[in-house]
C-alpha angles and dihedrals in degrees: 000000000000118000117223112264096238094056092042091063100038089052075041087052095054104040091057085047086052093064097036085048087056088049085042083057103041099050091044093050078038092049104032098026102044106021098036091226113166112278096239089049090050090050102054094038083051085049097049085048097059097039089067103040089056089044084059093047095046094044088059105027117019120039077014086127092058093045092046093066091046151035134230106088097154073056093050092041094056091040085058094048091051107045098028098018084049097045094045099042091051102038083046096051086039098047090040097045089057089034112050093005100050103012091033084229107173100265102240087057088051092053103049082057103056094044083051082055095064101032096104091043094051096051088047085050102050090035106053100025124016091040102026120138085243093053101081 
């Protein structure tokens, strides 16, 4: 049985977030934990990590029927930066720095909330805009 489309590509969606959620993870305990970098830099350089490995997963695999069809991907990319990237960085430094800065909240905690905060901003944002039909 086929699944909806629109199903198939938000289980597609998160898929792709579970696993930049686990890069998001592993360069913030790699950053924070073993290089003692400030938590709110950490946090933003994780981000960034795991923005562009799910570009580059969404790009292939999830919206793949929509960038097929078209070029552009370096537009796409920035479009993505600036709607995702931007959504998560700053939901992420605002949620961390309440939650391990104000409530002391373990920072990797922390951090799984905050990425849990954005998650329905960031698919709006690559669906209707960064890999929308209209976009390339």
């Amino acid at each position: 049985m086929k699944l909806p489309a629109l199903l198939e590509r938000w289980l597609k969606f998160s898929t792709v977030g579970i696993i930049g959620i686990g890069v998001q993870l592993g360069v913030l305990a790699i950053l924070r934990g073993l290089f003692g970098m400030q938590y709110l830099v950490a946090t933003a350089l994780a981000v960034e990590a795991a923005v562009l490995h799910n570009f580059v997963w969404h790009e292939r695999w999830t919206w793949r029927d929509r960038t097929a069809a078209t070029s552009g991907a370096l537009g796409r990319l920035a479009r993505f930066n600036l709607t995702t990237g931007l959504v998560s960085l700053v939901v992420n430094l605002l949620f961390m720095r309440m939650l391990v800065g104000w409530l002391h909240i373990q920072y990797l905690l922390a951090n799984l909330m905050s990425i849990a905060a954005g998650t329905a901003a960031n698919y709006l944002c690559a669906d209707l805009w960064v890999f929308s039909k209209q976009s390339g």
